[in-house]
CHARMM internal coordinates of N, CA and C (Angstrom, degrees):
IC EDIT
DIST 1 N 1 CA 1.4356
DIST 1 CA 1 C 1.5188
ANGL 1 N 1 CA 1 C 107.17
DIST 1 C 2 N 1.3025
ANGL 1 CA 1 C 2 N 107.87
DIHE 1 N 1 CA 1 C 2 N 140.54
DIST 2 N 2 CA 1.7281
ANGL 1 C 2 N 2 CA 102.20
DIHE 1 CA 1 C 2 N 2 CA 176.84
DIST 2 CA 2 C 1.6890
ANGL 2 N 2 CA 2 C 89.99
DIHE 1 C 2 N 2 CA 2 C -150.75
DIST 2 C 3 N 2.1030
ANGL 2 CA 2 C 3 N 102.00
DIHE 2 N 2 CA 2 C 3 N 171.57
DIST 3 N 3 CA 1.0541
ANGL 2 C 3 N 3 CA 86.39
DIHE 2 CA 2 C 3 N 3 CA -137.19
DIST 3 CA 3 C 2.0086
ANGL 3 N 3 CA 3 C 78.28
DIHE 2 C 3 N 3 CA 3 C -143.84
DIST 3 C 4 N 1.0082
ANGL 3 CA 3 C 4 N 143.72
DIHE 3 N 3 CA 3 C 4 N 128.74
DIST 4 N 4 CA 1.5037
ANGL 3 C 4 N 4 CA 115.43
DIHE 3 CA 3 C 4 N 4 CA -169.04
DIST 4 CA 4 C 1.7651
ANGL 4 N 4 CA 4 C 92.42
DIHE 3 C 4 N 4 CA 4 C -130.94
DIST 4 C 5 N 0.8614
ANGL 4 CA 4 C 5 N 132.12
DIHE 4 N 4 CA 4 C 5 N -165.98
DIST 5 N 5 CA 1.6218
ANGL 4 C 5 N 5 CA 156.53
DIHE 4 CA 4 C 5 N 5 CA -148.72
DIST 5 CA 5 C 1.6873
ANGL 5 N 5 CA 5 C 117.11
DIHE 4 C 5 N 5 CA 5 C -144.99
DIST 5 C 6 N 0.8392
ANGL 5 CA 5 C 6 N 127.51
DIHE 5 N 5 CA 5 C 6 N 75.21
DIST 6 N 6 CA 0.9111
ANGL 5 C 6 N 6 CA 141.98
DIHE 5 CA 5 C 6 N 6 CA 172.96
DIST 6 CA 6 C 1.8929
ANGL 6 N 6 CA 6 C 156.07
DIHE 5 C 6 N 6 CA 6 C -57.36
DIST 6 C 7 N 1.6040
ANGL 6 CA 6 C 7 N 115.62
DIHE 6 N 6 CA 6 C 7 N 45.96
DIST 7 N 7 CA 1.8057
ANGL 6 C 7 N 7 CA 97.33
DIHE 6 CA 6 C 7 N 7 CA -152.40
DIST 7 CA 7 C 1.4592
ANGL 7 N 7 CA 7 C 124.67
DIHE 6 C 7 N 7 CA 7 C -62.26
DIST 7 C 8 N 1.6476
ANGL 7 CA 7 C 8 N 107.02
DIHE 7 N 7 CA 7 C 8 N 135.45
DIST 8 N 8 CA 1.5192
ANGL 7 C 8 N 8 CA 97.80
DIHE 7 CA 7 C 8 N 8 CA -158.62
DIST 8 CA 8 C 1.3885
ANGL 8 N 8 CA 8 C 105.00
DIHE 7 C 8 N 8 CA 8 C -70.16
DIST 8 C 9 N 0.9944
ANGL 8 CA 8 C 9 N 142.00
DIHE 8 N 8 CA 8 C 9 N 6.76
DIST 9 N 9 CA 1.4661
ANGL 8 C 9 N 9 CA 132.86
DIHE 8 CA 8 C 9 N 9 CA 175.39
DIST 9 CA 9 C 1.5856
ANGL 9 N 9 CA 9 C 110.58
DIHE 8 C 9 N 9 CA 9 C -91.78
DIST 9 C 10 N 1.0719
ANGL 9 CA 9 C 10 N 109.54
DIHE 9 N 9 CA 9 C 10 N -2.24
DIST 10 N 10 CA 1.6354
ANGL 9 C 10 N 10 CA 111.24
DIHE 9 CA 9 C 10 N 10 CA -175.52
DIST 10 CA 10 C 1.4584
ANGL 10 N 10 CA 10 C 87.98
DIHE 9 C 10 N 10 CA 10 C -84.09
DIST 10 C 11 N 1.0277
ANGL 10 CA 10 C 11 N 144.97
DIHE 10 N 10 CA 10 C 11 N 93.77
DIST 11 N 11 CA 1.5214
ANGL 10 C 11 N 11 CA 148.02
DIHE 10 CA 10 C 11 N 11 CA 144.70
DIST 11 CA 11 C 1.4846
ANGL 11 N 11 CA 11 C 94.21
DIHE 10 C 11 N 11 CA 11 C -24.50
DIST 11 C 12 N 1.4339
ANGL 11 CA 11 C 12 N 132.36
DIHE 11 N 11 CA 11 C 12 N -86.95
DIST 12 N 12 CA 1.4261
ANGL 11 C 12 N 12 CA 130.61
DIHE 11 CA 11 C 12 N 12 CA -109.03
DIST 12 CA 12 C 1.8889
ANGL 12 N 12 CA 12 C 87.04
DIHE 11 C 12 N 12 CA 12 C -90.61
DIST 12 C 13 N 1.3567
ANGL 12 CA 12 C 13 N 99.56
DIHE 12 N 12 CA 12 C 13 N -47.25
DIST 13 N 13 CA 1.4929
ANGL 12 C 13 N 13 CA 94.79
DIHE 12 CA 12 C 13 N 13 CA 164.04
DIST 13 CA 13 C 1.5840
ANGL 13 N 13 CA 13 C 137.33
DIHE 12 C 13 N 13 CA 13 C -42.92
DIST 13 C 14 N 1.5073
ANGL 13 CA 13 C 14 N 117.78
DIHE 13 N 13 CA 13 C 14 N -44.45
DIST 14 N 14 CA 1.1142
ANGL 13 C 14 N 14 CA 127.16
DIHE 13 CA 13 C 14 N 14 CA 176.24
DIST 14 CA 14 C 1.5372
ANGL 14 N 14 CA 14 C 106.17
DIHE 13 C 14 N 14 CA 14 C -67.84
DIST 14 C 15 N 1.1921
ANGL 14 CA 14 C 15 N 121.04
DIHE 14 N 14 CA 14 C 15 N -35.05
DIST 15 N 15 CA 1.7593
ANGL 14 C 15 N 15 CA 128.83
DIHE 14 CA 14 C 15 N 15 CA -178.12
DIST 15 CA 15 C 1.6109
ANGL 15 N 15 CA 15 C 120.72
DIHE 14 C 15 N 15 CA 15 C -66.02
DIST 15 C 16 N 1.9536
ANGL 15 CA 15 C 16 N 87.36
DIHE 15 N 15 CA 15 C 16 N -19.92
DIST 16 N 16 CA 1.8161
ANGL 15 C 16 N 16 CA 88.82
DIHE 15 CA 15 C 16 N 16 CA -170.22
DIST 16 CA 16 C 1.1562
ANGL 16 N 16 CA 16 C 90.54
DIHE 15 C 16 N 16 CA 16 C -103.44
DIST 16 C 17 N 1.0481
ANGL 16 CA 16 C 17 N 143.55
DIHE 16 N 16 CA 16 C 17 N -53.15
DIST 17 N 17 CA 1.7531
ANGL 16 C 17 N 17 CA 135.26
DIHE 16 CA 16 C 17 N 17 CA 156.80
DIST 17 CA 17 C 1.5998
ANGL 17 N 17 CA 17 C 105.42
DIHE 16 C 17 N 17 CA 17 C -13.34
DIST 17 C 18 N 1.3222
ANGL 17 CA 17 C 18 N 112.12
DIHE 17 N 17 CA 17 C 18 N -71.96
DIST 18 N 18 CA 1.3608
ANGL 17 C 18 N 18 CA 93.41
DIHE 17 CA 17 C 18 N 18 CA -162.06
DIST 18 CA 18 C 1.3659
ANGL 18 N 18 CA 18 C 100.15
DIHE 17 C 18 N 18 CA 18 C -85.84
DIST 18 C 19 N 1.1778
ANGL 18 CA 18 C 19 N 141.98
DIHE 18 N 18 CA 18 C 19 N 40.21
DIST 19 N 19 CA 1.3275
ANGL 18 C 19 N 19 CA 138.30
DIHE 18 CA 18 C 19 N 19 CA 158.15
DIST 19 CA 19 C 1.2930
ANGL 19 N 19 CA 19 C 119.36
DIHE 18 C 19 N 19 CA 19 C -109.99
DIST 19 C 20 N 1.7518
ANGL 19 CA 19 C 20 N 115.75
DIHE 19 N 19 CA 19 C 20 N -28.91
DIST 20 N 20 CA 1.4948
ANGL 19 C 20 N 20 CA 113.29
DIHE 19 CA 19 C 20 N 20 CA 136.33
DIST 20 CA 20 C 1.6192
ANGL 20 N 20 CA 20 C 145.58
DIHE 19 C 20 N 20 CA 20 C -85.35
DIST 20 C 21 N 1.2015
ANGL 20 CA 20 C 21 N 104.95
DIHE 20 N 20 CA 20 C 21 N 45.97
DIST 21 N 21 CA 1.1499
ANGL 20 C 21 N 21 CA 143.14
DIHE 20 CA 20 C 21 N 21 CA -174.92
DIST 21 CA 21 C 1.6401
ANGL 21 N 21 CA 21 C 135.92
DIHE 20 C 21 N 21 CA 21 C 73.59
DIST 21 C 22 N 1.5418
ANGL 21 CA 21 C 22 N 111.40
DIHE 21 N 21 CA 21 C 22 N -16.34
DIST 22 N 22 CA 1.3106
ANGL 21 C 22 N 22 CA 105.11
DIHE 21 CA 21 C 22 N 22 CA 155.00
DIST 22 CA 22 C 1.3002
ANGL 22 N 22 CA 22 C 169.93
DIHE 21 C 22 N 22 CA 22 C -17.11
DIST 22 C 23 N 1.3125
ANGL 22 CA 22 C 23 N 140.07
DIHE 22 N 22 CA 22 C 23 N 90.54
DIST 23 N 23 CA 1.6920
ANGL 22 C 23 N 23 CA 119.62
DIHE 22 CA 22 C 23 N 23 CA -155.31
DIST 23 CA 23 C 1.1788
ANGL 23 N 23 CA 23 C 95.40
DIHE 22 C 23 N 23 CA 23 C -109.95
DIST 23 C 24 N 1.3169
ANGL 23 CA 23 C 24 N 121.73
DIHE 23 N 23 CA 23 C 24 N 162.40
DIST 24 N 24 CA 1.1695
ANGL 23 C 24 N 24 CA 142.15
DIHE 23 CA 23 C 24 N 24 CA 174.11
DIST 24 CA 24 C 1.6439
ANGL 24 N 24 CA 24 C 123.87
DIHE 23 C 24 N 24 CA 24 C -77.93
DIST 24 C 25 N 1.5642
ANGL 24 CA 24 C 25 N 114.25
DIHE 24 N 24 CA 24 C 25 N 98.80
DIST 25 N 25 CA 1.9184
ANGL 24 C 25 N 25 CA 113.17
DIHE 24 CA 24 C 25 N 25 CA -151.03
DIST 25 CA 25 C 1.5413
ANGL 25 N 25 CA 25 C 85.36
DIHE 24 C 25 N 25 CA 25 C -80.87
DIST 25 C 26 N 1.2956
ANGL 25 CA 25 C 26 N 126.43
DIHE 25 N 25 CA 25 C 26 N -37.45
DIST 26 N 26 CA 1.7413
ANGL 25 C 26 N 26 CA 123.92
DIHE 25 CA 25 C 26 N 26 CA -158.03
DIST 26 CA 26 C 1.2970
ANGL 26 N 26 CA 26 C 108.11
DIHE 25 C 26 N 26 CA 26 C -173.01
DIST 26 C 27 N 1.9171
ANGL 26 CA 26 C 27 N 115.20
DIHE 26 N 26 CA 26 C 27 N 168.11
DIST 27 N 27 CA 1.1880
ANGL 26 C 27 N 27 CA 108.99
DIHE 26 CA 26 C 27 N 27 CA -177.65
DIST 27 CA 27 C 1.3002
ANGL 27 N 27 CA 27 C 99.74
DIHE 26 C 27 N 27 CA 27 C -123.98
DIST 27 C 28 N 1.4197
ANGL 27 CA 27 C 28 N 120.70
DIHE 27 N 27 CA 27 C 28 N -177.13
DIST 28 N 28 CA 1.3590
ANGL 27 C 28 N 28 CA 115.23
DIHE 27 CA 27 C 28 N 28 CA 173.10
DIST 28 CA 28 C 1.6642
ANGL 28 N 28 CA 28 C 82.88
DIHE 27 C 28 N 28 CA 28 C -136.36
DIST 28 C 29 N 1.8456
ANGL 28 CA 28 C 29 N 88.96
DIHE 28 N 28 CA 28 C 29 N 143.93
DIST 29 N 29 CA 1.8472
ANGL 28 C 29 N 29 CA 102.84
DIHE 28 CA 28 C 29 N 29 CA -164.35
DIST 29 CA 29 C 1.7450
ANGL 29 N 29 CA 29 C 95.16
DIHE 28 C 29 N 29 CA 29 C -81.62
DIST 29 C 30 N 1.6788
ANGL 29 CA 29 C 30 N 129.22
DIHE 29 N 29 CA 29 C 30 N 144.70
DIST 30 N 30 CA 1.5837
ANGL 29 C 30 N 30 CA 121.96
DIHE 29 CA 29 C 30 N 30 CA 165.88
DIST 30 CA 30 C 1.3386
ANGL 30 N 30 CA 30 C 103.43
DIHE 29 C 30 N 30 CA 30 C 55.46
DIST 30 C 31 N 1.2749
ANGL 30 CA 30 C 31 N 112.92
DIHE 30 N 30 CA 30 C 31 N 66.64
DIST 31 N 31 CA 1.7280
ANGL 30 C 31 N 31 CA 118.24
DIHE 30 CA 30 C 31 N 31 CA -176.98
DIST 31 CA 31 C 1.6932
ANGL 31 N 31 CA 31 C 104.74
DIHE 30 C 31 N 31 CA 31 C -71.81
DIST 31 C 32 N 1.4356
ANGL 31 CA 31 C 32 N 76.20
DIHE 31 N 31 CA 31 C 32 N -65.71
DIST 32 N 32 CA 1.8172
ANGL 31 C 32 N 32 CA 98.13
DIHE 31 CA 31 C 32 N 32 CA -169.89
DIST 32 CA 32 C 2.2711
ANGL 32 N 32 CA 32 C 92.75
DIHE 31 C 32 N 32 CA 32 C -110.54
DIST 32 C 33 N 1.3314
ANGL 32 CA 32 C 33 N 77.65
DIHE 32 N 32 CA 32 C 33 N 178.50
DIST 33 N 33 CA 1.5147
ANGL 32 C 33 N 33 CA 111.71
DIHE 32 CA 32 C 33 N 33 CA 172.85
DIST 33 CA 33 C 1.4704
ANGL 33 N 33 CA 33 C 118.53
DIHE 32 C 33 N 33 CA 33 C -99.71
DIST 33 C 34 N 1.1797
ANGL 33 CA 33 C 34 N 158.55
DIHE 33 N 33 CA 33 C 34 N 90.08
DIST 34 N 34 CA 1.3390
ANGL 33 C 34 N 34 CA 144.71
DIHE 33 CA 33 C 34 N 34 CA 159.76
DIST 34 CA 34 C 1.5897
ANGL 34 N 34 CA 34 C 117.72
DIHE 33 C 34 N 34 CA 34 C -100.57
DIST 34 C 35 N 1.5225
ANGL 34 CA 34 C 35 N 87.76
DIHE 34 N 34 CA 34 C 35 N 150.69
DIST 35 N 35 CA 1.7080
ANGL 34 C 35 N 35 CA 100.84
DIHE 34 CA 34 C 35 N 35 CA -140.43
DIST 35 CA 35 C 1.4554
ANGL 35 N 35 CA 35 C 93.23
DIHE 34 C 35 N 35 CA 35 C -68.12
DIST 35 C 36 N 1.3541
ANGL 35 CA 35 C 36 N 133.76
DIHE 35 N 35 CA 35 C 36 N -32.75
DIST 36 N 36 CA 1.5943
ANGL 35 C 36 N 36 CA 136.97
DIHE 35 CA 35 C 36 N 36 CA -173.52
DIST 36 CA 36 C 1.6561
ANGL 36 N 36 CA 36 C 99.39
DIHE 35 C 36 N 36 CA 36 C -77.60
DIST 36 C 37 N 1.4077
ANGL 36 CA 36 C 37 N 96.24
DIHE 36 N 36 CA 36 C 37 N -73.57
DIST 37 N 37 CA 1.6499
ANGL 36 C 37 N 37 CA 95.46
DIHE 36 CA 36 C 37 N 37 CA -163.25
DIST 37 CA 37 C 1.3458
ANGL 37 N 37 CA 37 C 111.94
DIHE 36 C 37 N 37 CA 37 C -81.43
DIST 37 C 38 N 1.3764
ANGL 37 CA 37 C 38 N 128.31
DIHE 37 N 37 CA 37 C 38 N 9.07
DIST 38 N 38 CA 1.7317
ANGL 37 C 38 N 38 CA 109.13
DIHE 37 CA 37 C 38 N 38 CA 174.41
DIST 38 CA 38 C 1.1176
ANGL 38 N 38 CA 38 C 118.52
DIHE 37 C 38 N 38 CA 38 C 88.30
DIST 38 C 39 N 1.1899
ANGL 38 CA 38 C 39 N 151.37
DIHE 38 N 38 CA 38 C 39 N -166.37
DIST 39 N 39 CA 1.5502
ANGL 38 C 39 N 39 CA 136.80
DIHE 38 CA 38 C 39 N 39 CA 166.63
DIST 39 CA 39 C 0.8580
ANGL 39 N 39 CA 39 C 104.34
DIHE 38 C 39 N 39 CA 39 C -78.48
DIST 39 C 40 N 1.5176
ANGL 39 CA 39 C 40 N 93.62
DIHE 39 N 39 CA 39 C 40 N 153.23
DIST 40 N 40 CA 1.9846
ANGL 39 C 40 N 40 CA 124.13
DIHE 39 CA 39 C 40 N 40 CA -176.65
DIST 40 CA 40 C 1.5639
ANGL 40 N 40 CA 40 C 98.98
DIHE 39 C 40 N 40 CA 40 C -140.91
DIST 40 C 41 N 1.6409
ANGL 40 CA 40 C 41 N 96.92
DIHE 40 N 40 CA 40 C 41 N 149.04
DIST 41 N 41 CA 1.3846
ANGL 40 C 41 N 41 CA 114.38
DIHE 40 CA 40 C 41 N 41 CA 161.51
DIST 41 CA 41 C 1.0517
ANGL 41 N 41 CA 41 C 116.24
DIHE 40 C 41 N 41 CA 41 C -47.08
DIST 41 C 42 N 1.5285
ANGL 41 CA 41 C 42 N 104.12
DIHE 41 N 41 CA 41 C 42 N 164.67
DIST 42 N 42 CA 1.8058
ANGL 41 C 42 N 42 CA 102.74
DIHE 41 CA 41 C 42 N 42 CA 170.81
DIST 42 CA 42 C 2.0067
ANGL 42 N 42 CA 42 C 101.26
DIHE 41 C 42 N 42 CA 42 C -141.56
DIST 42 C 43 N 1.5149
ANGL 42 CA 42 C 43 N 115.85
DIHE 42 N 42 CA 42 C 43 N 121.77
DIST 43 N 43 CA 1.4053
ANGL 42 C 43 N 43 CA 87.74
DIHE 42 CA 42 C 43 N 43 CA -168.42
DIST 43 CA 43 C 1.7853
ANGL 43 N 43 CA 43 C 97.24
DIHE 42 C 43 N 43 CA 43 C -100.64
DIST 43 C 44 N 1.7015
ANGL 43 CA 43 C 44 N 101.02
DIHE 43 N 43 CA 43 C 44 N 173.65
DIST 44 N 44 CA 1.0729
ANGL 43 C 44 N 44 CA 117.81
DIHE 43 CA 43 C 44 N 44 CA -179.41
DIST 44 CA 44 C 1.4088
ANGL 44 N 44 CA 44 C 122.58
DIHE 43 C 44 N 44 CA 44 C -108.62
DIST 44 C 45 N 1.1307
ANGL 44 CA 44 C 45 N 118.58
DIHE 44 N 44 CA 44 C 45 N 101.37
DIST 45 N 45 CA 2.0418
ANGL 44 C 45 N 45 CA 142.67
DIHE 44 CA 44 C 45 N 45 CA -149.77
DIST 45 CA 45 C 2.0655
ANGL 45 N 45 CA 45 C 88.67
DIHE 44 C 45 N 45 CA 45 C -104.92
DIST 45 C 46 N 1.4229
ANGL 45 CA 45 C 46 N 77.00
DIHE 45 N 45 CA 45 C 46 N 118.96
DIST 46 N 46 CA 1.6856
ANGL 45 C 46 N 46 CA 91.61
DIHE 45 CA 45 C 46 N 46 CA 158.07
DIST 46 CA 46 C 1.2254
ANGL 46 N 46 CA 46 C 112.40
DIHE 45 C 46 N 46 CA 46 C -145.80
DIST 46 C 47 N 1.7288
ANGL 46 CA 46 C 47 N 125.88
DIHE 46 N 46 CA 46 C 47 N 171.63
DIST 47 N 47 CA 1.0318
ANGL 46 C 47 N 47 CA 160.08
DIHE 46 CA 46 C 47 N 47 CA -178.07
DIST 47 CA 47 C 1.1781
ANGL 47 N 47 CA 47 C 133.68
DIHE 46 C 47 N 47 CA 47 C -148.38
DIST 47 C 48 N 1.5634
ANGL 47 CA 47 C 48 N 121.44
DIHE 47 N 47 CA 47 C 48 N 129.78
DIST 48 N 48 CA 1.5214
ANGL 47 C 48 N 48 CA 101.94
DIHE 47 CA 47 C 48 N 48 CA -173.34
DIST 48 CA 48 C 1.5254
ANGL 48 N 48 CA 48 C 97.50
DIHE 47 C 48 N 48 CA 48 C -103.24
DIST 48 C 49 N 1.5028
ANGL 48 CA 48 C 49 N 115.15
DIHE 48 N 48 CA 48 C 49 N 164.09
DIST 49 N 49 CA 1.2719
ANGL 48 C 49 N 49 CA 130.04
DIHE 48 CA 48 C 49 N 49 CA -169.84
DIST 49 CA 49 C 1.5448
ANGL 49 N 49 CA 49 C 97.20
DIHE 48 C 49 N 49 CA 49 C -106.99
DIST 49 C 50 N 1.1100
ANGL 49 CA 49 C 50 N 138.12
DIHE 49 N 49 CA 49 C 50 N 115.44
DIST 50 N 50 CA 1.4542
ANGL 49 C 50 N 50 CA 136.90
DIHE 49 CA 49 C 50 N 50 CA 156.74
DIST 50 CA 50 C 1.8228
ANGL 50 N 50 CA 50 C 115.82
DIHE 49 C 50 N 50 CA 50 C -81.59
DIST 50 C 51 N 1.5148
ANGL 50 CA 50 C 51 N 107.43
DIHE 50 N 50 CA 50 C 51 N 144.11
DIST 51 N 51 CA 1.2343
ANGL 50 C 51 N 51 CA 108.82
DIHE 50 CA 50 C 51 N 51 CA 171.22
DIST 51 CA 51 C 1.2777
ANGL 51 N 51 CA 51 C 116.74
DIHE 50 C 51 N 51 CA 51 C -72.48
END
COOR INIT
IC SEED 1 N 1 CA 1 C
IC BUILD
């Protein structure tokens, strides 16, 4: 299982996550700071690994 960090404004990031199989379990509200838009979410992308 792994577990990555996510800012929801990163479009292209959030798209390649879930295109290598990742979903999004939760977010955390004002993750980060960005210098234009102010705080932004950040979501939390996992996957489980099967043997």
């Amino acid at each position: 299982m792994q577990f990555h960090s996510v800012v929801s404004t990163n479009e292209a990031a959030v798209a390649l996550w879930q295109k290598l199989g990742y979903s999004i379990v939760g977010t955390i509200p004002a993750a980060y700071r960005h210098r234009v838009l102010g705080e932004v979410d950040t979501y939390v992308m996992h996957k489980c690994f099967k043997d």
